[in-house]
N, C-alpha and C positions, 0 to 999 in steps of 0.2 A: 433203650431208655432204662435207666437203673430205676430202683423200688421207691426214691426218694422224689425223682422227677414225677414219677407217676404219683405218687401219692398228694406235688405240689399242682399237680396239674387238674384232679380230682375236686381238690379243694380252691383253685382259682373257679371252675363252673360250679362249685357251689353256693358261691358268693354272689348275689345281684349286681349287676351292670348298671351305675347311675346312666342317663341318656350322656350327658356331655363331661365332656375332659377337662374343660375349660374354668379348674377352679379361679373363685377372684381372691385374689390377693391384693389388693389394693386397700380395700379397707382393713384389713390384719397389719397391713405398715404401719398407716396414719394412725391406728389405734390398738398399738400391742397391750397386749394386758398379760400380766405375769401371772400362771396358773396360780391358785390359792388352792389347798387341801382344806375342805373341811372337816377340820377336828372330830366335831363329835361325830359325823356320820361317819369317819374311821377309825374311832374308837368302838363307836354302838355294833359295823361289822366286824370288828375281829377280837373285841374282847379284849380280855387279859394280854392277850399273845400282844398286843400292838404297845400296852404299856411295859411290858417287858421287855419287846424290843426296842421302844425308845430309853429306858433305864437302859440298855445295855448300850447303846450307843453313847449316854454321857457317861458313860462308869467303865468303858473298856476298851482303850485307845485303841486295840486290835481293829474291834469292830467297825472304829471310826477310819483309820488306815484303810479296811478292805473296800468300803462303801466310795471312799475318792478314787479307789480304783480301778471300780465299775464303769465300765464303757457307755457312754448317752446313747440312747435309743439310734440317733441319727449315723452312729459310728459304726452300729452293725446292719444296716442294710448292706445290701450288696446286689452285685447282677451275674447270674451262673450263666450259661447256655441250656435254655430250656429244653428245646429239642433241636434235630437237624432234621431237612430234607435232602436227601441224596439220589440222583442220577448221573448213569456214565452208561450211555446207549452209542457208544462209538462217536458221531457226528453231534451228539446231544449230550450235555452233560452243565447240570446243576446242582450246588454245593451250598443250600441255606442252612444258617445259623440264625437261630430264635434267640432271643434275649429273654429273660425271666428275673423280675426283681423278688427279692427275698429278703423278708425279718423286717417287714413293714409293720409296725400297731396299728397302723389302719388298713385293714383288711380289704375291704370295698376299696380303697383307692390301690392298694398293689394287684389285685384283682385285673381292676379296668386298664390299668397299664400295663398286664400282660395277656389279656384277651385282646388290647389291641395289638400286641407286638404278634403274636401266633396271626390274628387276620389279615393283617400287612404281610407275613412271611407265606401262610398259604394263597394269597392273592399274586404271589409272587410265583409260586410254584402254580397256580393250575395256568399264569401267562405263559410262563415255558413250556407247558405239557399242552395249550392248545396250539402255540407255534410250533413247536414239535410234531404234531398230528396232521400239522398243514403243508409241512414240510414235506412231510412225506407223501401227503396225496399229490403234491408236484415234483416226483420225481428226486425229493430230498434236496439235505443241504444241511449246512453244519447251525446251531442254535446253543447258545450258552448261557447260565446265568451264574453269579454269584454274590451273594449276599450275607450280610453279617452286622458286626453292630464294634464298637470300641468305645469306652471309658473319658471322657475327656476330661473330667473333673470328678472328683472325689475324694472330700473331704469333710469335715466337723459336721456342715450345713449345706453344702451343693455335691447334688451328684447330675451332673451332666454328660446324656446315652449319645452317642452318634451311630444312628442305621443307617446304611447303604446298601444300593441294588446297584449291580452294573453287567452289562449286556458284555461278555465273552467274544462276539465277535462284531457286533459294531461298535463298541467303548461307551454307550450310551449308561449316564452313571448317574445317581441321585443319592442326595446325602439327606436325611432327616435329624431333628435332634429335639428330645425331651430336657428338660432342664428342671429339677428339681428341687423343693427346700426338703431334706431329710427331719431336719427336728418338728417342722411343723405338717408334715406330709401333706403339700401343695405341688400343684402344676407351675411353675410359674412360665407367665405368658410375658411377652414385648412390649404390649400395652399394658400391662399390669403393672413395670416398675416406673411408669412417668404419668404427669399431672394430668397431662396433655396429648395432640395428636401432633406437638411440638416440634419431637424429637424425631419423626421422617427428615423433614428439612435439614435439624441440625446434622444426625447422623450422614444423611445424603451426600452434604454437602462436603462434610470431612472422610469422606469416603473418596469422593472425586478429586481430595485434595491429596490425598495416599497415593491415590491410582499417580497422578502426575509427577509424584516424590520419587514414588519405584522405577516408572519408566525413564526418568532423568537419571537415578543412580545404577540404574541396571538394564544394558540393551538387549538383556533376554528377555526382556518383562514387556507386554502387551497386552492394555485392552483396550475396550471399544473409546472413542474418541469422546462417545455422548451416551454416558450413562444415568437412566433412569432413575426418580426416588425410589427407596424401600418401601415395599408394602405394611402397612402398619404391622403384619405378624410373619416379619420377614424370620428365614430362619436364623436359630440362632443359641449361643449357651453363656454359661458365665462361667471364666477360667480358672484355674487355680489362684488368680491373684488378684479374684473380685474384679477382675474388667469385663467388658460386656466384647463378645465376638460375634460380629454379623460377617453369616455366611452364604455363600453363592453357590449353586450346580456349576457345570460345567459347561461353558458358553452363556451363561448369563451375563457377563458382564466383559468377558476376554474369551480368544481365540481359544480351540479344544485343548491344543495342547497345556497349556494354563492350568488344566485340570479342576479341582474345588477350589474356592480361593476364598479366605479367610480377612477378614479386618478387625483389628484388634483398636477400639471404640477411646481415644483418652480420656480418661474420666472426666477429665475442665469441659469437653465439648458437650457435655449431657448433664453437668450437677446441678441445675436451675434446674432442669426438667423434671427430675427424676421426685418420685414419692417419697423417696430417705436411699440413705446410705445401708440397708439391711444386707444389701445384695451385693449392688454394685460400690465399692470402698473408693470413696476420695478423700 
């Protein structure tokens, strides 16, 4: 691990751990409020230098040109590869990838989302490493894991992580996903973008109407005949195009080979429901 990892990783445990992840956002919808600076309190901290700086910004188009071309806060987070866990014991062998957000102003909240990413990933490695130990007090057997994480959105305002675990040698796979507002550094959650517990139903329902539209246009495509509502915090992200994706494991809803399977939500079937259009765009 390079000087830069270590030193991000130093500074996430020195940061306290709120108990829960689950910011609300629901009332920051219905009631955004446009940051105001106050004047005099930054004038009284910096002095001269702030009314110099603003003189310079009406007096010299350079400086007004550079400042539009300053990147918003939300533009430069990002997600590195914090660390990795690595094994290759011949019949054993595990290949995790930690995810690590960076260039967060809220400190505390990049923090806890990457103390939770490391606890996920070593909960990950001591499974293998006790499967692996069992294995061998019976005479062995082969044992795999590999885990990682991909990008699914990122952009101005949503950055949306997808982690995955999956078992190397019975195909056993699980997908998780963070979904985030960058400029306002929120979790955002499933219940958090609707009025109501409305949108199981609707969603549910347009889901089961997908499932019959694939298997009609495509005889490769199967799943179960009777499928279940969504859990109120099914998983889930929002895509590059502002629509909302509810997503599946593997055998949740169709046969293995099926694999994850994605629905991609029409914005008409959810805009009654939803708290505004901030997130999701209709």
């Amino acid at each position: 691990m390079n000087e830069h990892l270590e030193g991000l990783k130093r500074k996430y445990k020195d940061v306290p751990i709120p108990n829960e992840l689950d910011f609300v956002v629901k009332k920051a919808l219905k009631q955004k409020k446009n940051k105001r600076v106050n004047i005099k309190k930054s004038l009284a901290a910096v002095g001269v230098a702030a009314i110099l700086f603003i003189t310079g910004i009406n007096t010299s188009p350079a400086i007004a040109k550079a400042l539009t071309e300053v990147p918003v806060i939300g533009s430069l987070v990002k997600v590195i590869t914090f660390t990795e866990f690595k094994v290759d014991d011949g019949t054993a062998k595990a290949d995790i990838k930690v995810p690590g957000i960076t260039n967060m102003e809220n400190k505390t909240f990049e923090a806890t989302l990457n103390n939770k990413y490391l606890e996920e990933s070593k909960k990950h490695y001591n499974d293998f490493m006790a499967e692996m130990e069992e294995l061998k007090k019976n005479d062995g057997g082969h044992v795999g894991v590999k885990s990682g994480f991909d990008v699914k959105t990122d952009n101005e305002q949503v950055l949306a992580i997808g982690r995955y675990v999956v078992s190397t040698v019975n195909g056993y796979s699980q997908y998780t996903y963070d979904t985030i507002d960058k400029k306002n550094q929120l979790l955002i959650t499933l219940p958090s973008l609707f009025k109501d517990d409305s949108y199981v139903s609707l969603i549910s329902e347009n889901i089961r109407e997908q499932t019959k539209q694939q298997m009609k246009a495509d005889p490769d495509k199967t799943y179960w005949e009777e499928i279940d509502n969504i859990n109120k915090n099914q998983s889930f992200y929002i895509n590059d195009d502002g629509k909302l994706v509810i997503c599946f494991d593997k055998y949740e809803v169709a046969p293995g080979y099926m694999g994850v399977v994605e629905f991609v939500i029409p914005p008409d079937v959810i805009t009654g429901a939803l708290v505004s259009n901030e997130y999701i765009k209709y």
